[in-house]
C-alpha positions as CSV (number, residue, x, y, z in Angstrom):
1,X,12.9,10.3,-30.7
2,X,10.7,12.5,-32.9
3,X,7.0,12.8,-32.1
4,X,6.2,10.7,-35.1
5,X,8.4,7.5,-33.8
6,X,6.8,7.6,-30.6
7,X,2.9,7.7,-32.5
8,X,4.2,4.4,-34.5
9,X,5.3,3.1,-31.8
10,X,1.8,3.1,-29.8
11,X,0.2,2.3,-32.8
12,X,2.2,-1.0,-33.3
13,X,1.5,-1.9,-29.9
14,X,-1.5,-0.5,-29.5
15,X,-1.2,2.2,-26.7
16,X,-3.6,4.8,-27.0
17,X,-2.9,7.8,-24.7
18,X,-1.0,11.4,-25.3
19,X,0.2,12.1,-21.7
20,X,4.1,13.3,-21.1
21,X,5.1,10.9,-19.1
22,X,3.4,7.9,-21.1
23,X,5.4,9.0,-24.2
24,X,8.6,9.4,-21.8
25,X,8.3,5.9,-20.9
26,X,7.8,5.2,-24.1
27,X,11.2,7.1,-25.8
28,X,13.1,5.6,-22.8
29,X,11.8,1.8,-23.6
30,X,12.7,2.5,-27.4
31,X,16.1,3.4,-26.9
32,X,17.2,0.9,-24.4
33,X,15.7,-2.0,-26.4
34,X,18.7,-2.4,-29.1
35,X,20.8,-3.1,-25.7
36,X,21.4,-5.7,-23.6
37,X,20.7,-4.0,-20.4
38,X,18.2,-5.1,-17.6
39,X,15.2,-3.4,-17.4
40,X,13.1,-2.3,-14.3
41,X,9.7,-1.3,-14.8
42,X,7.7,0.0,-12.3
43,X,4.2,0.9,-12.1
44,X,0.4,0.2,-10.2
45,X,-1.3,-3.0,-11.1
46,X,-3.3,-2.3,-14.3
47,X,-1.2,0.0,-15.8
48,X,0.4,-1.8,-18.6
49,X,3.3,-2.5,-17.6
50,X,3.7,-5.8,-19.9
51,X,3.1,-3.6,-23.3
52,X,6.5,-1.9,-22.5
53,X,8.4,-5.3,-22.0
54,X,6.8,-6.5,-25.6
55,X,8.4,-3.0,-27.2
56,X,12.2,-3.9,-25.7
57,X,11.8,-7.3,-27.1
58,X,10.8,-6.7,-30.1
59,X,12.9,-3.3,-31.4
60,X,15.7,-5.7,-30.0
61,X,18.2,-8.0,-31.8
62,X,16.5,-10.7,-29.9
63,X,13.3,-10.0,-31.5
64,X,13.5,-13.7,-33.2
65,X,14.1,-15.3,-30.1
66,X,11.2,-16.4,-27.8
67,X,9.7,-14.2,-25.7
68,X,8.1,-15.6,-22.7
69,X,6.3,-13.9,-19.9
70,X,5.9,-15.1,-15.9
71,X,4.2,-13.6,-13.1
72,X,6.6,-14.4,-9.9
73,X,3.4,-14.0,-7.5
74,X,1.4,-16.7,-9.5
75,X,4.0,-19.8,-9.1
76,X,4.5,-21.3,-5.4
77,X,7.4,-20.9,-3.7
78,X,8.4,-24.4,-4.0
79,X,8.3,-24.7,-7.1
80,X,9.4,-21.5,-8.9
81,X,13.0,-22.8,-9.0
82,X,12.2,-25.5,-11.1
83,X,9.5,-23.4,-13.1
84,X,12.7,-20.7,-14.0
85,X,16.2,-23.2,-13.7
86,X,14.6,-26.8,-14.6
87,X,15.3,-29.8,-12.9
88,X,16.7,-33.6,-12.9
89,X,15.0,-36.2,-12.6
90,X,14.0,-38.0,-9.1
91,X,15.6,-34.3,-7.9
92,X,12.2,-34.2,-5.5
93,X,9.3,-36.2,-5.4
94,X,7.1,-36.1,-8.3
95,X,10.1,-35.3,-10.5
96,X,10.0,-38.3,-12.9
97,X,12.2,-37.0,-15.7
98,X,13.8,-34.2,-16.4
99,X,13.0,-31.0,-17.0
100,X,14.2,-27.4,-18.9
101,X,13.0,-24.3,-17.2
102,X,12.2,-21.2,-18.6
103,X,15.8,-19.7,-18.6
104,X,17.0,-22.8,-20.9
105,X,14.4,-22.6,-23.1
106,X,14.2,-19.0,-24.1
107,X,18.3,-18.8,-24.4
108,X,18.6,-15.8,-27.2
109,X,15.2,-14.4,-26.2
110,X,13.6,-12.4,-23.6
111,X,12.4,-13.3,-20.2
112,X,9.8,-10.7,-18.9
113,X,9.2,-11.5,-14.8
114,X,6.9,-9.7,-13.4
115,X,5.7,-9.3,-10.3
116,X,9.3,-9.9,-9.2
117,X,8.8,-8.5,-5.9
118,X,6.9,-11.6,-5.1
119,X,10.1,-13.8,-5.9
120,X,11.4,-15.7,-2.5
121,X,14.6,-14.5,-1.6
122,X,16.5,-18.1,-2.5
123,X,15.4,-17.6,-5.8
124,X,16.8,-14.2,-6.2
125,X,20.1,-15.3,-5.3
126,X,19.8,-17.8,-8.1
127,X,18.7,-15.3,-10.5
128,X,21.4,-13.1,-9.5
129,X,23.8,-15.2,-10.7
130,X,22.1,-15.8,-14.1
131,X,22.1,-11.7,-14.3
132,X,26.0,-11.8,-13.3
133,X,27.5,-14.7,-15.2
134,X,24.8,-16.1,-17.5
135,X,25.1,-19.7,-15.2
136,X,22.6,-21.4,-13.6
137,X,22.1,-25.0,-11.9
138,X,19.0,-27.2,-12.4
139,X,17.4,-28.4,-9.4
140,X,18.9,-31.6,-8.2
141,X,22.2,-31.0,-10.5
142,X,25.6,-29.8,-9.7
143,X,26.1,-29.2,-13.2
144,X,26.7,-25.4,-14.3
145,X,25.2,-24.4,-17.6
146,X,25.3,-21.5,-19.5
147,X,22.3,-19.1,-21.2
148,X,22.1,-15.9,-22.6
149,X,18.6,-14.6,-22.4
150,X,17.6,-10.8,-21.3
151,X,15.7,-10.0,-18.1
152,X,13.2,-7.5,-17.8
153,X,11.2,-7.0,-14.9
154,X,8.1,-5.5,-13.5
155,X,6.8,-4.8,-9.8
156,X,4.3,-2.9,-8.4
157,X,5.9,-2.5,-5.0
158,X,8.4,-0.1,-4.2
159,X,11.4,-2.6,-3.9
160,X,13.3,0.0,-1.7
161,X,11.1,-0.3,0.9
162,X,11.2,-4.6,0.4
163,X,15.3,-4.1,0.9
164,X,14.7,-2.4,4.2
165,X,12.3,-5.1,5.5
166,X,14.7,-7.7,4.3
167,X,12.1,-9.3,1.9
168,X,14.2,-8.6,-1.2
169,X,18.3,-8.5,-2.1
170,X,19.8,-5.4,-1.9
171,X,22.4,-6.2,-4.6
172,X,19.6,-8.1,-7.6
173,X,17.6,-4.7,-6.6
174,X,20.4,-3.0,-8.0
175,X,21.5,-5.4,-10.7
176,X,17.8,-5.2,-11.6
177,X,17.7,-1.4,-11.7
178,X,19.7,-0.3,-14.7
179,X,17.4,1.2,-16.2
180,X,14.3,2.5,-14.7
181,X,10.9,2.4,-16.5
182,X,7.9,4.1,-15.3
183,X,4.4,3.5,-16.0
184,X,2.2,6.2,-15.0
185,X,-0.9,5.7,-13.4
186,X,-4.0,6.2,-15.3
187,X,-5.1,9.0,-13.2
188,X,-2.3,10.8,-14.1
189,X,-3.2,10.7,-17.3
190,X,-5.9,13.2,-17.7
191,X,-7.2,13.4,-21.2
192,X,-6.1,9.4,-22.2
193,X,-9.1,8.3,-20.1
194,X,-11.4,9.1,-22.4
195,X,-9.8,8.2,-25.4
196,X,-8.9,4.6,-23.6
197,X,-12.9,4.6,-22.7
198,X,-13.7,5.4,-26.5
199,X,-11.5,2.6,-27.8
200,X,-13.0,0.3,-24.9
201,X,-16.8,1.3,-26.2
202,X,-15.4,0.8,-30.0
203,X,-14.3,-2.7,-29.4
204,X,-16.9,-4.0,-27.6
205,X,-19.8,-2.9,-29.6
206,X,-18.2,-4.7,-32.5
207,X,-18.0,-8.2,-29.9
208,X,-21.6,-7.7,-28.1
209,X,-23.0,-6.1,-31.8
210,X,-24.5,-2.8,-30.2
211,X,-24.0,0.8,-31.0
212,X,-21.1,2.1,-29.1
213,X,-21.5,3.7,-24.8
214,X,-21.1,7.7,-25.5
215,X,-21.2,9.7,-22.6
216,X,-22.4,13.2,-21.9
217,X,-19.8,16.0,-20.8
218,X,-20.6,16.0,-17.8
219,X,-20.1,12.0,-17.5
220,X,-16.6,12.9,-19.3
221,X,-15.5,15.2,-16.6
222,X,-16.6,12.5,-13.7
223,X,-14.6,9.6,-15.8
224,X,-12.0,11.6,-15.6
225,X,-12.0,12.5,-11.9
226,X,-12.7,8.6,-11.2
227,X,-9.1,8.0,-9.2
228,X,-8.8,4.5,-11.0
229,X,-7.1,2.2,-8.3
230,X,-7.5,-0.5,-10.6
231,X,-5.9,1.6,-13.8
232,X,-6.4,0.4,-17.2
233,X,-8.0,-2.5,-16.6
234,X,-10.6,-1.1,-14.7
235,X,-11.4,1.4,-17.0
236,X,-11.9,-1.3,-19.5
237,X,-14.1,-3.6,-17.2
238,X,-16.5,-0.5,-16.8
239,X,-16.6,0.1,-20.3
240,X,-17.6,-3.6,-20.7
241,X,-20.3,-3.5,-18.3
242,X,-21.7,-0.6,-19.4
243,X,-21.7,-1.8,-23.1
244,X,-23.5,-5.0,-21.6
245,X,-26.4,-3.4,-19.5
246,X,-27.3,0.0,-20.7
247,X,-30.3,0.1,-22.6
248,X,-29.9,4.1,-23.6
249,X,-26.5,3.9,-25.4
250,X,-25.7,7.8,-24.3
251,X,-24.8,7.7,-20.6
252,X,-24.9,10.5,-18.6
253,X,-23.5,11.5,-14.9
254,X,-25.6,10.2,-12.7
255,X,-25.7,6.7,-14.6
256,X,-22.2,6.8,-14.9
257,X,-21.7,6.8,-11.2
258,X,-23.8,3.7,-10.3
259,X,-20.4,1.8,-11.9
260,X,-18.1,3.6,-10.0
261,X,-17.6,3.2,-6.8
262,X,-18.0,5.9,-4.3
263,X,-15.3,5.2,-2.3
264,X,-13.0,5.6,-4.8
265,X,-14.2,8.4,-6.5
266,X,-12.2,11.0,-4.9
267,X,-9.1,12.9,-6.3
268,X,-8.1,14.0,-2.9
269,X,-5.3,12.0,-1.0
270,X,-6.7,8.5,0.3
271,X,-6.4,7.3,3.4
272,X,-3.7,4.3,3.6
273,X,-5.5,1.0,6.1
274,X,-2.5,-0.6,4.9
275,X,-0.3,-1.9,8.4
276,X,3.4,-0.4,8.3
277,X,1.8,2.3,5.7
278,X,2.3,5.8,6.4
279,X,1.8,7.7,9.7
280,X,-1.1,7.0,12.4
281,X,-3.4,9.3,14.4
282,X,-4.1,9.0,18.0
283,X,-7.5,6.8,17.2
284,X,-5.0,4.2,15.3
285,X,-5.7,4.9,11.6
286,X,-3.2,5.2,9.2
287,X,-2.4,8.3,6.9
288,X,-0.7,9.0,4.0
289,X,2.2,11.7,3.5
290,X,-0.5,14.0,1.5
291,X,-3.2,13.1,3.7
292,X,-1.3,14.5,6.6
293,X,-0.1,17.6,4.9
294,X,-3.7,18.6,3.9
295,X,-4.8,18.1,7.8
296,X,-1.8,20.4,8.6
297,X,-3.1,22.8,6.1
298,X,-6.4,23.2,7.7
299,X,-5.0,22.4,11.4
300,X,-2.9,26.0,10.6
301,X,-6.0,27.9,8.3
302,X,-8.6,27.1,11.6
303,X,-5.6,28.2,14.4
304,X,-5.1,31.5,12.0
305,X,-8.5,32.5,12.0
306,X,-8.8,31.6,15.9
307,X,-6.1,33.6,16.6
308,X,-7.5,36.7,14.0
309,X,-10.3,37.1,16.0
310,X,-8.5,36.7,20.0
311,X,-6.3,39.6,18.7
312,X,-9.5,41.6,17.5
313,X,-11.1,40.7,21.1
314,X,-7.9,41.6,22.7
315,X,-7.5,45.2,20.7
316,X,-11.2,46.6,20.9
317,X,-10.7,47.3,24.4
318,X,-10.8,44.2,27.0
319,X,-10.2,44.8,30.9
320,X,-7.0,43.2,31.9
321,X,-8.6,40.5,33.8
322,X,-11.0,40.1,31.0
323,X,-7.7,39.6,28.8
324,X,-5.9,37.3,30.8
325,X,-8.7,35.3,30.9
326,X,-9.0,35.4,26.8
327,X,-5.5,34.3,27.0
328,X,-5.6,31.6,29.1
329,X,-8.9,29.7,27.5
330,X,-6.7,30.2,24.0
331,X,-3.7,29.1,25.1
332,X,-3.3,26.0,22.1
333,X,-3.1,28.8,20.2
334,X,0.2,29.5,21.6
335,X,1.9,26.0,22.4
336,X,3.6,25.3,19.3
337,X,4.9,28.6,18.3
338,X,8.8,29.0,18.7
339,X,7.9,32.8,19.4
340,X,5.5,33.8,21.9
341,X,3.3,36.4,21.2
342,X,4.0,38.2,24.6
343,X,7.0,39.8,26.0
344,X,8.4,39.5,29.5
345,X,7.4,40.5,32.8
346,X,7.1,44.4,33.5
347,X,6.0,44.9,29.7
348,X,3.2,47.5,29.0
349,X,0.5,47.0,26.0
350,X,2.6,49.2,22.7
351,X,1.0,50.4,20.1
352,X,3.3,50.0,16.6
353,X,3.8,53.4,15.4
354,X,1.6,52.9,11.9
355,X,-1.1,50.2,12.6
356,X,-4.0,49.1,14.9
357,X,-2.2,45.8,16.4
358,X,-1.3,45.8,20.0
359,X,1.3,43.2,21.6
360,X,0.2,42.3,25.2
361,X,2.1,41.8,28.3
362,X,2.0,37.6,29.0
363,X,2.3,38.7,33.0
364,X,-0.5,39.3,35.4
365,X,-1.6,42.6,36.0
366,X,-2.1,43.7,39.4
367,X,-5.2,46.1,40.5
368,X,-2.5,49.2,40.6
369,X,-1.8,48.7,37.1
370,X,-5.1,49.3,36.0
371,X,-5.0,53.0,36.3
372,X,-2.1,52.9,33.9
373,X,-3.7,50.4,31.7
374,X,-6.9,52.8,31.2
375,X,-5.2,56.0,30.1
376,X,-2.9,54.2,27.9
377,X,-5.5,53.2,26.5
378,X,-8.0,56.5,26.1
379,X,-4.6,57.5,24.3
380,X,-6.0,55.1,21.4
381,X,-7.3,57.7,18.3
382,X,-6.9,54.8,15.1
383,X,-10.0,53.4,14.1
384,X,-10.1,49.4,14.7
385,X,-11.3,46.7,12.2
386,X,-14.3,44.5,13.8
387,X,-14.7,42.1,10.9
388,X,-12.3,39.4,9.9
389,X,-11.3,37.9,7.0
390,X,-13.5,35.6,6.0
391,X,-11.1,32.2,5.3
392,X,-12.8,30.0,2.4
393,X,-12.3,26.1,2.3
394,X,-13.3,25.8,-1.3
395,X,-10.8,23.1,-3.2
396,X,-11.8,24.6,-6.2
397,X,-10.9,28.1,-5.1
398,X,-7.8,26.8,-3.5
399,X,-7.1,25.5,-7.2
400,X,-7.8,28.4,-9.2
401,X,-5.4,30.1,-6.7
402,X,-2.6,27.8,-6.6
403,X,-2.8,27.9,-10.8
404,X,-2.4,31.7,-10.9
405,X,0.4,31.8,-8.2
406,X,2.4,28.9,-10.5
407,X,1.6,31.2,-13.7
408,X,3.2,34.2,-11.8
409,X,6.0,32.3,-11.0
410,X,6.7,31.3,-14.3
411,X,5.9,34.2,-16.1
412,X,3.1,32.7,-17.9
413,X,5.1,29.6,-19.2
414,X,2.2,26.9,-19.1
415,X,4.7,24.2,-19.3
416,X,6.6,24.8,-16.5
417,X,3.8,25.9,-14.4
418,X,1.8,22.6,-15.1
419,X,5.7,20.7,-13.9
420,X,5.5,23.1,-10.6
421,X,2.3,22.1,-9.9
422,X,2.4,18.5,-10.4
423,X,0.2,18.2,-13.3
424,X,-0.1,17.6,-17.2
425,X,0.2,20.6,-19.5
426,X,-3.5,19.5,-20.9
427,X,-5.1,19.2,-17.2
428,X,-3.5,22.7,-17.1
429,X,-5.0,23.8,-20.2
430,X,-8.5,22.3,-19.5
431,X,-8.2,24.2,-15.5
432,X,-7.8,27.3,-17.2
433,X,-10.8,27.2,-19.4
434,X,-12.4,26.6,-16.9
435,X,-11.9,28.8,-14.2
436,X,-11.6,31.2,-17.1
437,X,-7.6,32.0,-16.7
438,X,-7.2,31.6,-20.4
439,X,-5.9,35.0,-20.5
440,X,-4.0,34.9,-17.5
């Protein structure tokens, strides 16, 4: 689809937003609509993930046909089979006459259930038969009956991992799954935030009849660092709030923060509380995968620079039982390294032909050796270091180097530097301006 398809598509539907992967999902709903196909879309709560089930039905042949939308989590389990297949009458108790469910009524249209991760697992098998053969039974009635009507579904729970617990059919997972939809998250979005927050302001000045929220640049950048667990819908309540109870209609950063919450301000990996989420620590809590790569990043940065300065102590001219001891209080520097960084029994200190470092022997040195030791070492003419690199923590620095490598890597090509490192091509752009890589 050309550029300008995609912009009249969000304008019909009213999707405001310029990020890659919004307009993906957006090319890839387009051209599976004018098929039959079952649609999965997946995404966080709050993302809009019902706006792309209104675009398959209605650049579909079914467009005419009724649309109807059902959350799966909102119906109780005893009753969602009559909600979706109908029933007879007297078929349970309340049941007084009969009923059409939702897959009778909307025969030539489109059934959008979302939330289907919520669906008990009885019900799935009675859906998968609708998906397979088009037949379903009321409740209470032994009477097949036929319907053609187009399932697209939503969840915001990765099914997969509902297979392997048992809580959802392997087989409607992948009946389900032809063709994969997903939503990104808004803070994925980078620049959309803003424009969504505009549009929010817009639209509710007009209701509450005030002059629209603007927001300082500096407000702009922490809106945009704001993580969003709740997505779009989130954004949108803050906008509302905002419109409601400021009194000075520009906001600026620190005002800005008071409506959002700290605790979910970060753009650094969250921790996970969630139980079967993840991996645990000794004390019990629960990380994610990112979470516990970062800690190994800093686990390894803190062990180098431990280890910098023991072979520093070790090479400016330590007594041997002065080094053994070094060695023995810094052992956990040692314990996970598939190559020890001492050689066998018998061994004397060596000096690498063209540097300062020394490798020591592991063994201990007896009083007779330390005759030896001593001239070896007088022998020692290079001049040795006594500072160390000084190892910074900065995130930001860390950033600004991780950008530069990427841009290295790929010559310069933004586009495929931004894919390498995980982010949008206009975060990328907006990084280098300010780190002041523009001409990198």
């Amino acid at each position: 689809m050309t550029p300008s398809e995609i912009q009249s598509i969000k304008q019909r539907f009213g999707i405001i937003g310029n990020a890659p992967s919004l307009n993906y999902a957006i090319q890839v709903a387009a051209q599976v609509a004018p098929t039959d196909m079952t649609v999965l879309i997946t995404g966080e709560s709050g993302s809009g993930k019902e706006s792309f089930s209104k675009i398959i039905h209605a650049l579909s042949p079914r467009k005419h046909g009724q649309f109807i939308a059902i959350n799966c989590g909102a119906i109780p389990e005893g009753t969602i089979d009559s909600e979706l297949f109908g029933h007879e009458k007297g078929s349970f108790t309340g049941a007084q006459e009969a009923r059409k469910g939702y897959f009778e009524v909307t025969n030539g249209g489109t059934i959008f259930l979302d939330e289907i991760g919520e669906m008990p697992l009885g019900t799935q098998a009675r859906l998968l038969r609708v998906l397979e053969n088009g037949e379903f039974i009321r409740v209470g009635s032994s009477k097949v009956q036929k319907t053609d009507v187009r399932v697209v579904a939503a969840t915001n729970v990765n099914l997969l991992d509902a297979v392997r617990e048992g809580r959802f059919r392997e087989d409607l997972y992948y009946r389900l799954n032809t063709v994969p939809i997903t939503v990104p998250p808004l803070r994925d979005r980078g620049d959309d935030i803003y424009l969504l927050f505009r549009k929010f302001a817009t639209d509710f000045s007009d209701r509450y009849r005030v002059k629209p929220i603007s927001l300082t640049p500096e407000a702009v950048q922490d809106l945009q660092r704001f993580r969003f667990p709740g997505n779009i819908r989130q954004l949108k309540n803050v906008a509302e709030q905002m419109s409601v109870l400021e009194t000075d209609r520009e906001v600026d950063a620190r005002r800005l923060r008071q409506y959002l919450p700290a605790d979910q301000s970060s753009r650094l990996p969250m921790l996970v509380h969630a139980a079967g989420t993840g991996a645990t620590d000794g004390a019990g809590n629960s990380y994610s995968e990112r979470d516990l790569l970062y800690k190994v990043l800093f686990d390894m940065r803190r062990d180098m620079t431990d280890l910098k300065k023991l072979v520093l102590e070790l090479a400016t001219g330590q007594r041997p039982h002065e080094t053994q001891e070094l060695l023995r209080q810094n052992s956990h520097l040692f314990n996970s390294t598939a190559v020890t960084p001492y050689e066998g029994a018998g061994s004397r200190p060596l000096r690498p032909e063209g540097g300062n470092e020394y490798i020591i022997s592991s063994r201990e040195l007896s009083d007779d050796d330390d005759a030896d030791y001593e001239e070896e070492e007088v022998q020692r003419v290079e001049d040795i270091p006594h500072e160390t690199e000084e190892e910074t923590l900065s995130l930001e620095a860390k950033e600004k180097e991780m950008i530069i490598k990427a841009l290295k890597k790929h010559h310069n090509k933004r586009k495929y530097a931004a894919h390498d490192l995980g982010i949008s091509e206009r975060t990328l752009y907006r990084k280098l301006k300010q780190y002041d890589l523009e001409q990198a």
